[in-house]
SEGUBA-753099 format. One record per residue (C-alpha): residue number from 1; x, y, z; residue in three letters. Coordinates in Angstrom, 2 decimals. Each point is the difference from the previous one (the first is absolute). Layout:
SEGUBA-753099
{num:NUM&px:X&py:Y&pz:Z&residuo:ALA}
...
//
This chain:
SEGUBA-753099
{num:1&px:0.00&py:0.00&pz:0.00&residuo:UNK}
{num:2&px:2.83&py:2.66&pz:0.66&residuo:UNK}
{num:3&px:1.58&py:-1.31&pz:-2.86&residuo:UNK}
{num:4&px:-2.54&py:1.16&pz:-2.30&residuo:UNK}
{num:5&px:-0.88&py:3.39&pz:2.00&residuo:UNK}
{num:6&px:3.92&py:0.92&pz:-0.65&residuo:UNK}
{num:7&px:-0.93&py:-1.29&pz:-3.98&residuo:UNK}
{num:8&px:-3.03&py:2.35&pz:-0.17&residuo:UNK}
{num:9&px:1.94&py:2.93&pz:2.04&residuo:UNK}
{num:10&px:2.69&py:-0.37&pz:-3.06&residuo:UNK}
{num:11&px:-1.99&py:-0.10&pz:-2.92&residuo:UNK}
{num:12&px:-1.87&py:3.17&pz:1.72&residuo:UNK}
{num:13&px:2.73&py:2.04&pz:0.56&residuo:UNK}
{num:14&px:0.85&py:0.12&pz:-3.83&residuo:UNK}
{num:15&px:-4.03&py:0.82&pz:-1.20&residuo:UNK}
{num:16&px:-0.15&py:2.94&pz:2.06&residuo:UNK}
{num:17&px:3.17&py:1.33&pz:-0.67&residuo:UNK}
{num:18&px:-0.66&py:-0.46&pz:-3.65&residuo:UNK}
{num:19&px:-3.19&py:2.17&pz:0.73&residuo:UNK}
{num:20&px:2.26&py:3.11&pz:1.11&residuo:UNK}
{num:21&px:0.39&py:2.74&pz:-2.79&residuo:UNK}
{num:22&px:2.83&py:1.00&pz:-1.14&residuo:UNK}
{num:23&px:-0.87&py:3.28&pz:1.37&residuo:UNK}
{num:24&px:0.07&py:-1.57&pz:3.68&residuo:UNK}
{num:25&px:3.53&py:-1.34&pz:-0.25&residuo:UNK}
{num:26&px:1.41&py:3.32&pz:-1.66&residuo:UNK}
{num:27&px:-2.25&py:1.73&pz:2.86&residuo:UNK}
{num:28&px:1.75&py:-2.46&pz:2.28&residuo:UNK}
{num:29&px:3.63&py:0.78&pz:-1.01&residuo:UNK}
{num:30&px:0.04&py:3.85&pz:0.05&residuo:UNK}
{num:31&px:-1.64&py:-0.55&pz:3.82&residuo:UNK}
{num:32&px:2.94&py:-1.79&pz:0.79&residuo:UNK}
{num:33&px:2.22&py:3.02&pz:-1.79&residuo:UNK}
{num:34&px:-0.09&py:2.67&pz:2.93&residuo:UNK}
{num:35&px:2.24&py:2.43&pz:-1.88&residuo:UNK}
{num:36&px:-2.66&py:-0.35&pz:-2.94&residuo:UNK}
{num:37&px:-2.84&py:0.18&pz:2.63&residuo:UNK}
{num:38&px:1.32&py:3.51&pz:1.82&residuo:UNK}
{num:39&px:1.04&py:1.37&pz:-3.12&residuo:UNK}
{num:40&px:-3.96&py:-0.25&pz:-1.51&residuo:UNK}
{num:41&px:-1.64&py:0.93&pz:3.48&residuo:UNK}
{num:42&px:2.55&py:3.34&pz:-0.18&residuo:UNK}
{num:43&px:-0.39&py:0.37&pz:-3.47&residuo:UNK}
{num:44&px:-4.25&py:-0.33&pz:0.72&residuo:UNK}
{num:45&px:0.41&py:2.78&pz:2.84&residuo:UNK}
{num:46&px:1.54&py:2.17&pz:-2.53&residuo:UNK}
{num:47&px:-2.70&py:-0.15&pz:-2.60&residuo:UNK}
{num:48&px:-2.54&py:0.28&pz:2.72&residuo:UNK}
{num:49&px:1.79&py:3.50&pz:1.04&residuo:UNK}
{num:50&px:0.27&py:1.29&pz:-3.51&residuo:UNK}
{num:51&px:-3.86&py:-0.53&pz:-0.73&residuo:UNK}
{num:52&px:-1.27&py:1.44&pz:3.15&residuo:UNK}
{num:53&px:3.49&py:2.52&pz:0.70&residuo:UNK}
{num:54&px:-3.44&py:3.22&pz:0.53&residuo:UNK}
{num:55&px:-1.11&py:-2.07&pz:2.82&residuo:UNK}
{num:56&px:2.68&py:0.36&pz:2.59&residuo:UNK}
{num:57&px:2.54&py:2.63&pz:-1.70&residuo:UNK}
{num:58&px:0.14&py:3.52&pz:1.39&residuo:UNK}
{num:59&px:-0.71&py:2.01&pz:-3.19&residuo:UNK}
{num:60&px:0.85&py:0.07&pz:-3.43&residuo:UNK}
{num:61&px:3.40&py:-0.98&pz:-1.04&residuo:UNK}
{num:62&px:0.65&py:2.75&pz:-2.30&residuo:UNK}
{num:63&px:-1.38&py:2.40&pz:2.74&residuo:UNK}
{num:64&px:2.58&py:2.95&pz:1.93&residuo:UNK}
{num:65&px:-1.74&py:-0.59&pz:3.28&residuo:UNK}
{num:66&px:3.17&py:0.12&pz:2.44&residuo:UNK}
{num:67&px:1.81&py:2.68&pz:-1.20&residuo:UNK}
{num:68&px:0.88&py:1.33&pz:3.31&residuo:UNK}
{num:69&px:0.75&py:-3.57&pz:0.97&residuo:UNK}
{num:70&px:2.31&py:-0.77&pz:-3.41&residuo:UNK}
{num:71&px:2.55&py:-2.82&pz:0.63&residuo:UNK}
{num:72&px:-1.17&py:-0.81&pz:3.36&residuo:UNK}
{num:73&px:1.33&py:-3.59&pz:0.84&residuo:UNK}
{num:74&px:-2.63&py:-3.33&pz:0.80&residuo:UNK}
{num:75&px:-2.23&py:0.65&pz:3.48&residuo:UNK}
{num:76&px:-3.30&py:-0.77&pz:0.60&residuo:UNK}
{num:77&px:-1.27&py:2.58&pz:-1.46&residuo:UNK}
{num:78&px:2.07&py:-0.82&pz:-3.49&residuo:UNK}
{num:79&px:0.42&py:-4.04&pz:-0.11&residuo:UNK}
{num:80&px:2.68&py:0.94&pz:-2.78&residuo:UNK}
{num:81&px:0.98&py:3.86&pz:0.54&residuo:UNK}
{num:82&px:-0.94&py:2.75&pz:-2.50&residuo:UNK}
{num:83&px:2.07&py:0.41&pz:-3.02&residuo:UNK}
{num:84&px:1.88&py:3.28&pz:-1.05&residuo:UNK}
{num:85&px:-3.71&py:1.58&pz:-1.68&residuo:UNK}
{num:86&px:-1.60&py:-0.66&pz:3.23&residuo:UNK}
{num:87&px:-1.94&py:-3.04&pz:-1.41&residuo:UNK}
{num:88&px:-0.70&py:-2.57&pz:2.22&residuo:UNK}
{num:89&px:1.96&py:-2.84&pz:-0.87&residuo:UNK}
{num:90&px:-1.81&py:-3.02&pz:1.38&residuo:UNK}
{num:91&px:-2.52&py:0.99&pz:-2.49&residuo:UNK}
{num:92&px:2.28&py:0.37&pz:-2.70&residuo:UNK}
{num:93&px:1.43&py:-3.25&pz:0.84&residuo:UNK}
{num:94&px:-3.33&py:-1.67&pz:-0.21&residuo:UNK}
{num:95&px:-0.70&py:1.78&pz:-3.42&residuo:UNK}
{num:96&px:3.11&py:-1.18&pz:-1.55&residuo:UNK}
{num:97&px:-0.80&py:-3.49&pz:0.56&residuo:UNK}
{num:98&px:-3.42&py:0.93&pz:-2.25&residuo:UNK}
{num:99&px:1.98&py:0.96&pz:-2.62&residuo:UNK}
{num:100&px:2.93&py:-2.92&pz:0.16&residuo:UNK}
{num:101&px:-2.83&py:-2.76&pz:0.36&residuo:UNK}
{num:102&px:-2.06&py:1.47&pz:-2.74&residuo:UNK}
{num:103&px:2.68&py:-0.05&pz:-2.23&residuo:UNK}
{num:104&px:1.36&py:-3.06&pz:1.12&residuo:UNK}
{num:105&px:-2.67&py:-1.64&pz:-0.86&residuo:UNK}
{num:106&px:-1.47&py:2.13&pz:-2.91&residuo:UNK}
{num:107&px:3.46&py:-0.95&pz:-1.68&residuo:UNK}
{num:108&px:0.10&py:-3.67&pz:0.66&residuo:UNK}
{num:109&px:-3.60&py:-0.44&pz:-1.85&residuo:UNK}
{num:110&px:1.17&py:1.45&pz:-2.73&residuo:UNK}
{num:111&px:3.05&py:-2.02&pz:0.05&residuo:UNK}
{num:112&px:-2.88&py:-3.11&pz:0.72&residuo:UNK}
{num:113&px:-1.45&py:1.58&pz:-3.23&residuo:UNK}
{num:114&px:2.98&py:-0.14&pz:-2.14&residuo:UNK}
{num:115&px:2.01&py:-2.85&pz:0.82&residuo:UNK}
{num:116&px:-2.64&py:-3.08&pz:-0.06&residuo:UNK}
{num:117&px:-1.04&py:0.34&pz:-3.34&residuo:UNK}
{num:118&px:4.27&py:0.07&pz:-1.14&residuo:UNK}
{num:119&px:0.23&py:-2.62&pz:2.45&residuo:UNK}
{num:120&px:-2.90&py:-2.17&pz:-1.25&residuo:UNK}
{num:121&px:1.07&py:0.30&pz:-3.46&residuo:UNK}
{num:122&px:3.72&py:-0.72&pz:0.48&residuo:UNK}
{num:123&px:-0.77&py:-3.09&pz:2.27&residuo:UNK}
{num:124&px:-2.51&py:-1.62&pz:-2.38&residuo:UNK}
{num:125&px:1.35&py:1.26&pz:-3.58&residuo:UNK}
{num:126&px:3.65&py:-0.73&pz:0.50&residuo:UNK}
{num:127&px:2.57&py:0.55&pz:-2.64&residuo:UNK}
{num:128&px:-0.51&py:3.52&pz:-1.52&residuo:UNK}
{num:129&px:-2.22&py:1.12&pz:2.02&residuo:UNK}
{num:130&px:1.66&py:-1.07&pz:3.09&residuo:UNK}
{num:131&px:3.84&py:1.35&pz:-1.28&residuo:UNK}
{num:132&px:-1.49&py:3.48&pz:-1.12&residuo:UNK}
{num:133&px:-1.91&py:0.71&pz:3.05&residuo:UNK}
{num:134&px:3.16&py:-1.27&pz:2.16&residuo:UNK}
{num:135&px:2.03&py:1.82&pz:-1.96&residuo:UNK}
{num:136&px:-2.51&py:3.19&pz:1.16&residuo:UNK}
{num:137&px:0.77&py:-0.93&pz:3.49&residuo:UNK}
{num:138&px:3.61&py:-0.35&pz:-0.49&residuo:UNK}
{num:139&px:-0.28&py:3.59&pz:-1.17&residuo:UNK}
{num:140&px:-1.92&py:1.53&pz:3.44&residuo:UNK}
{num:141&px:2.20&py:-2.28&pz:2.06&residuo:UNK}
{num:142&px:3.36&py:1.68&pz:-1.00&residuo:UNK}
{num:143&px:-1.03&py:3.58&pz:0.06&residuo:UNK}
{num:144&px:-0.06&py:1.05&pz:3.69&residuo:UNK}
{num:145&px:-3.49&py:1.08&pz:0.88&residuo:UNK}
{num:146&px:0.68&py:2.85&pz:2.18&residuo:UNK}
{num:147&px:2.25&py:1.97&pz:-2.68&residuo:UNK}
{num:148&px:-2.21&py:-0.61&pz:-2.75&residuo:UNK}
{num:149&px:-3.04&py:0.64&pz:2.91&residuo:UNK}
{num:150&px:1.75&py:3.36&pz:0.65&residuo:UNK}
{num:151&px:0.23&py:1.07&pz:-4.17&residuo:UNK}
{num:152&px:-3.45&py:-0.49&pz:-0.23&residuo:UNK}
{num:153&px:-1.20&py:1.81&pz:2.73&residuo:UNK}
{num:154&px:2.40&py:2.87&pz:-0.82&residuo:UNK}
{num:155&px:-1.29&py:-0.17&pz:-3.28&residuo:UNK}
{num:156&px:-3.83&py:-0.13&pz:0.46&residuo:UNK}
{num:157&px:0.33&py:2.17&pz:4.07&residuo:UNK}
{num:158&px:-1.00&py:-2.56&pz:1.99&residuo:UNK}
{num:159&px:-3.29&py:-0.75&pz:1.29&residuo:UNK}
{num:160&px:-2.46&py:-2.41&pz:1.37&residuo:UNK}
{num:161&px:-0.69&py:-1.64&pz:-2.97&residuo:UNK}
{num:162&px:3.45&py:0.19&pz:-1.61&residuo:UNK}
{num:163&px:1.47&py:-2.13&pz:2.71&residuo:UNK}
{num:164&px:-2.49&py:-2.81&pz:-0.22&residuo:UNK}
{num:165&px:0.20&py:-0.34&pz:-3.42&residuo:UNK}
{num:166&px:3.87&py:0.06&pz:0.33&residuo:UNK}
{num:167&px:-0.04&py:-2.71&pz:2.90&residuo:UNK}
{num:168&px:-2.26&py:-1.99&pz:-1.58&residuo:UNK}
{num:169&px:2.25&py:-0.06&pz:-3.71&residuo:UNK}
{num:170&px:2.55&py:-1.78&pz:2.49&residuo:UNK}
{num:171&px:-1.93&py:-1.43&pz:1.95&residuo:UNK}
{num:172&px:-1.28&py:-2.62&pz:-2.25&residuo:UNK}
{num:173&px:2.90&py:-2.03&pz:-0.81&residuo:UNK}
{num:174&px:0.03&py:-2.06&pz:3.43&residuo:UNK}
{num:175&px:-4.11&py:-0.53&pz:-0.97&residuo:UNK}
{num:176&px:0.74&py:-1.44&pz:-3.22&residuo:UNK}
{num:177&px:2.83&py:-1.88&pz:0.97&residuo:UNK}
{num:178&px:-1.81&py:-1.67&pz:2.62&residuo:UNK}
{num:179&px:-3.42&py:-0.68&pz:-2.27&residuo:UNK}
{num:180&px:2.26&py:-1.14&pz:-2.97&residuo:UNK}
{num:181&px:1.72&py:-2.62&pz:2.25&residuo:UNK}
{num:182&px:-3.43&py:-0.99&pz:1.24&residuo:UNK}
{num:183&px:-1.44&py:-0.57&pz:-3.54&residuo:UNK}
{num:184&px:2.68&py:-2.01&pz:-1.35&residuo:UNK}
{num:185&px:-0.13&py:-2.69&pz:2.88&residuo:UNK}
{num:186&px:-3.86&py:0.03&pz:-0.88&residuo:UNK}
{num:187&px:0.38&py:-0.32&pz:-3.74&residuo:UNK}
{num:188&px:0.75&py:-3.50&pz:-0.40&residuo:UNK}
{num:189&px:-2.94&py:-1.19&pz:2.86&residuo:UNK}
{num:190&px:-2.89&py:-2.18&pz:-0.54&residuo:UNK}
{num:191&px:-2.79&py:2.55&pz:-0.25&residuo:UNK}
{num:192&px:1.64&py:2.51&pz:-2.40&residuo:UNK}
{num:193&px:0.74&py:-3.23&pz:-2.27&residuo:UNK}
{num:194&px:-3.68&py:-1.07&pz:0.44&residuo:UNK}
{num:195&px:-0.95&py:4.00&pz:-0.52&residuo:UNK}
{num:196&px:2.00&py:-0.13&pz:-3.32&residuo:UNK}
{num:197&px:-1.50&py:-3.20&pz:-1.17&residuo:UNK}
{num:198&px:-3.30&py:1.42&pz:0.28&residuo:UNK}
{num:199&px:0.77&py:2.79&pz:-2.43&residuo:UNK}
{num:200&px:0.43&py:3.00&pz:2.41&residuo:UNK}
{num:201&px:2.02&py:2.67&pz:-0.94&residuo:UNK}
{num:202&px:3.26&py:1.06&pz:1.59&residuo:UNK}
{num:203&px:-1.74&py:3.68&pz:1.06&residuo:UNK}
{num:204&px:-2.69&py:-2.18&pz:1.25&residuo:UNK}
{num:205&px:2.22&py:-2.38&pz:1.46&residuo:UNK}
{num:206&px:2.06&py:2.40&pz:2.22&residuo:UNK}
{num:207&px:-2.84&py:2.61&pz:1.05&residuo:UNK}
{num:208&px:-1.83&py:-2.95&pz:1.74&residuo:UNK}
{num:209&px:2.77&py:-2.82&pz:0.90&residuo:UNK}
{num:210&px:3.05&py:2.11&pz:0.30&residuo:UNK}
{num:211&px:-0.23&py:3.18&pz:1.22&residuo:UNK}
{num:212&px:-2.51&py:-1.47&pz:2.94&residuo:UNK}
{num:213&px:2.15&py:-2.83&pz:0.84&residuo:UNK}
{num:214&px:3.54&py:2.43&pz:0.59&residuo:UNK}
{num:215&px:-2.53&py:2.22&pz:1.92&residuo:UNK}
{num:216&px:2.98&py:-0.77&pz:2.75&residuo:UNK}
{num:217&px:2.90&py:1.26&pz:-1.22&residuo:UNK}
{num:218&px:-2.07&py:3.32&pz:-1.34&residuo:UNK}
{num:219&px:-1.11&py:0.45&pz:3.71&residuo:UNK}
{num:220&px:3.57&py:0.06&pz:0.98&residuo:UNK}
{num:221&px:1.22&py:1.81&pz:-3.04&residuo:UNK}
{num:222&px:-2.55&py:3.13&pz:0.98&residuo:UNK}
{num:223&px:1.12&py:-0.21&pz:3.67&residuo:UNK}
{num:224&px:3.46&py:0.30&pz:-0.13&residuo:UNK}
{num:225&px:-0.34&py:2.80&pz:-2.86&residuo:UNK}
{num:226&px:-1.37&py:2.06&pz:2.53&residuo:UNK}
{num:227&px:3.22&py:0.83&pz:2.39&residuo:UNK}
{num:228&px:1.94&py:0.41&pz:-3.61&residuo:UNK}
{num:229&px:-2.55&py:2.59&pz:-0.50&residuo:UNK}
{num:230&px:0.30&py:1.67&pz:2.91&residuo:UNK}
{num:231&px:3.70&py:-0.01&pz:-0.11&residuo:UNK}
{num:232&px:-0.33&py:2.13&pz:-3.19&residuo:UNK}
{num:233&px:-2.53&py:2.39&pz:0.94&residuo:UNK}
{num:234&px:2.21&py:0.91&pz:3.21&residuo:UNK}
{num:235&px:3.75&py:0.12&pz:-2.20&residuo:UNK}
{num:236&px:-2.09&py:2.15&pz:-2.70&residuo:UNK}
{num:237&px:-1.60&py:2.01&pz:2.74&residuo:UNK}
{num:238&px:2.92&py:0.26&pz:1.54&residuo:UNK}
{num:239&px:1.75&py:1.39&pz:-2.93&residuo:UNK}
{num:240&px:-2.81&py:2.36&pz:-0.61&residuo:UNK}
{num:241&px:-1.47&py:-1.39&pz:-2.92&residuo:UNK}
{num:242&px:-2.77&py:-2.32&pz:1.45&residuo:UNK}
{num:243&px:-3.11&py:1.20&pz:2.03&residuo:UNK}
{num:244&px:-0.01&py:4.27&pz:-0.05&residuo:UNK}
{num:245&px:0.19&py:1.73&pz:2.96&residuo:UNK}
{num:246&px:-2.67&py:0.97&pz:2.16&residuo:UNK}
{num:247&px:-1.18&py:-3.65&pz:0.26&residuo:UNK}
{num:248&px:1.36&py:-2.44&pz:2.51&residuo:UNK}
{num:249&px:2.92&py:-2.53&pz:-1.63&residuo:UNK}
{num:250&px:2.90&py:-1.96&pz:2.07&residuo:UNK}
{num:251&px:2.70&py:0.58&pz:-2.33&residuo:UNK}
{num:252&px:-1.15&py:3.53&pz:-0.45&residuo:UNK}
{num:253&px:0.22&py:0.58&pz:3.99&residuo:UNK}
{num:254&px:3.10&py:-1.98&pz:0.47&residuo:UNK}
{num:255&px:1.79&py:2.80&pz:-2.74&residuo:UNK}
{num:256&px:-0.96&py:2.55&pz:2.46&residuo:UNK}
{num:257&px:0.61&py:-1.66&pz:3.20&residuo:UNK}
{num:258&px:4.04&py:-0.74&pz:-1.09&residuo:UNK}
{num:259&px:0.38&py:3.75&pz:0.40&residuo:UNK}
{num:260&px:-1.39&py:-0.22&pz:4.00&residuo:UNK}
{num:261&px:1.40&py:-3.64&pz:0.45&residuo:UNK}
{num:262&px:2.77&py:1.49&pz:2.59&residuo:UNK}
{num:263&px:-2.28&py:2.51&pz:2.00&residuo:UNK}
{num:264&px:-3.10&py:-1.23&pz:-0.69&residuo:UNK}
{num:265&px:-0.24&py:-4.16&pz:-0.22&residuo:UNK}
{num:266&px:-3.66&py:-0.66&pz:-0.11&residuo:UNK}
{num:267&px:-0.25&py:1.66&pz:-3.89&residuo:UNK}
{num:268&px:2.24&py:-2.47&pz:-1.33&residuo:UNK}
{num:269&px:-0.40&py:-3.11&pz:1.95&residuo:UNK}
{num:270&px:-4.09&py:-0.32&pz:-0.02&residuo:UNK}
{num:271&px:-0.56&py:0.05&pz:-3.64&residuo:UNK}
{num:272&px:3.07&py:-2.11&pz:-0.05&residuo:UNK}
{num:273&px:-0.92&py:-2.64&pz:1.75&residuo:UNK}
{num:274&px:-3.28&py:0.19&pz:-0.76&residuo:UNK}
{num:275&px:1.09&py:-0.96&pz:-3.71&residuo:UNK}
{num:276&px:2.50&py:-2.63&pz:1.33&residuo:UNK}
{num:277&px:-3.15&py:-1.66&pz:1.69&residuo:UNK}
{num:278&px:-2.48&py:0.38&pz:-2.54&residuo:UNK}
{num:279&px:2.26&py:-1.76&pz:-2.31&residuo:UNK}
{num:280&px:1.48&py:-3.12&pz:2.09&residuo:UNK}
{num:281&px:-3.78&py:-0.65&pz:1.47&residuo:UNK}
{num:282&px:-0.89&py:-0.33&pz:-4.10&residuo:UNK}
{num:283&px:2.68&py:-2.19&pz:-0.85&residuo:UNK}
{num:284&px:0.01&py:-2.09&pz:3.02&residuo:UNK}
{num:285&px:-3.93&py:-0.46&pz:-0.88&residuo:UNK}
{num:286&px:0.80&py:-0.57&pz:-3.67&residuo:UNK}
{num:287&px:2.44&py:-2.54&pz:0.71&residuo:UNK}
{num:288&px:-2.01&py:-2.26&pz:2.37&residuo:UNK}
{num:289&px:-2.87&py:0.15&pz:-2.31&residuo:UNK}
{num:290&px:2.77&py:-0.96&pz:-2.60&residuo:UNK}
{num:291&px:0.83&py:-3.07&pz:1.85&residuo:UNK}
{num:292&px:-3.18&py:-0.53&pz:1.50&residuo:UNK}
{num:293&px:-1.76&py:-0.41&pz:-3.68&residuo:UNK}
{num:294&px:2.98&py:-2.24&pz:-1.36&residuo:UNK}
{num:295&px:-1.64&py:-3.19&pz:-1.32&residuo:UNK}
{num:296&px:3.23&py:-1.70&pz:0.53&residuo:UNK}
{num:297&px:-0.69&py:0.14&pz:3.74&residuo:UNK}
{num:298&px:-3.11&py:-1.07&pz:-0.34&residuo:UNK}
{num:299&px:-1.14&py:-2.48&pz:3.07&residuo:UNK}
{num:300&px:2.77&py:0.95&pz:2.75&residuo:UNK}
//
């Protein structure tokens, strides 16, 4: 009789496991990553700031409202000090992460946008296809980003919109990189063989087998374009080409805080490390949701 329990507690053990999702085990892994996990839940309180930064900031961040108290250091009055307009610069901290976050992530869906159909084509196509649009990448991996990033803006002034579009024309190389790997280890499988055999087309083909089933790898393509984003805004910012002055930027307040850095710490060091943060909490996320959606780890 315990014989056969054991028997049936074996063969159970197997069934239910093979009822988990995928999604539970990936769920399961990035748990277990707690870099991954603190780097989403500060990443999260971030986000959560930026969308509702009116409800517990002072007053506007463009706003003169402390003259008399300019360059007054943190208290409890000031979490962060007032900077050298006599802006309060808790709220322009707060604001800055609005505008880092929105292009972050403005930029890395247009990267999204960009890269998966290149990717799709290259992985499934081969041969031409796949050497010209490598070649393409070849081409945006050699020129450094941040001087061409820098020509452009100088070129065109700068701007909101300038500096997505620039983050997201190198932005998508990772994206396609990762979606073209993706496709060609799902080329040769049984349903896109039964999917040709039918008579579907290769458009048809990789709009509704492909593209859903790297859904993975585009999910950690578009997260880790976001702190590459970010990185670019603040250098170009920082420069004086990205976001124009009045509005709040990191790179934009870290230029003005190196000229205080010695007398006045708190306007170079907040925005500072408020960057510094932003970005490791995005990659630490993006790379336990990298590992955490690997099929190769599928079942641990």
């Amino acid at each position: 009789m315990s014989a056969d329990l054991n028997l049936e507690t074996e063969l159970a053990v197997p069934a239910v496991a093979r009822q988990r999702s995928p999604l539970y085990f990936a769920w399961r892994r990035f748990l277990a990553n707690k870099a991954a996990v603190v780097g989403g839940a500060v990443l999260l309180v971030l986000i959560l700031a930026a969308i509702f930064a009116p409800l517990f900031t002072k007053t506007d961040p463009a706003a003169q409202a402390f003259l008399s108290q300019s360059l007054a250091f943190p208290s409890a009055e000031f979490w962060f000090g007032v900077d050298d307009l006599g802006r309060d610069f808790f709220t322009r901290i707060v604001y800055g992460a609005r505008v880092s976050l929105t292009i972050g992530f403005a930029a890395a869906a247009f990267s999204v946008v960009i890269g998966i159909p290149l990717g799709a084509l290259a992985g499934y196509f081969g041969g031409k296809t796949d050497w010209f649009i490598m070649r393409i990448i070849e081409l945006f991996s050699v020129v450094p980003s941040l001087l061409a990033a820098m020509l452009l803006g100088a070129l065109t002034g700068g701007g909101f919109l300038t500096i997505i579009v620039i983050a997201a024309l190198f932005g998508w190389v990772n994206v396609c990189l990762l979606v073209r790997a993706q496709v060609k280890s799902f080329r040769e499988k049984e349903f896109v063989r039964a999917a040709q055999a039918l008579g579907a087309s290769p458009w048809y083909i990789i709009r509704r087998h492909l593209i859903p089933n790297s859904i993975s790898p585009i999910i950690v393509g578009f997260v880790l374009a976001i702190p590459l984003a970010m990185m670019l805004e603040a250098s170009l910012s920082f420069l004086g080409i990205g976001v124009p002055p009045p509005t709040a930027s990191w790179g934009q307040m870290i230029n003005v805080g190196m000229n205080f850095m010695f007398f006045y710490w708190h306007m170079a060091v907040f925005p500072t490390a408020a960057l510094a943060i932003t970005v490791l909490a995005t990659t630490l996320f993006g790379d336990g949701l990298r590992d955490a959606l690997d099929p190769t780890l599928k079942g641990r």
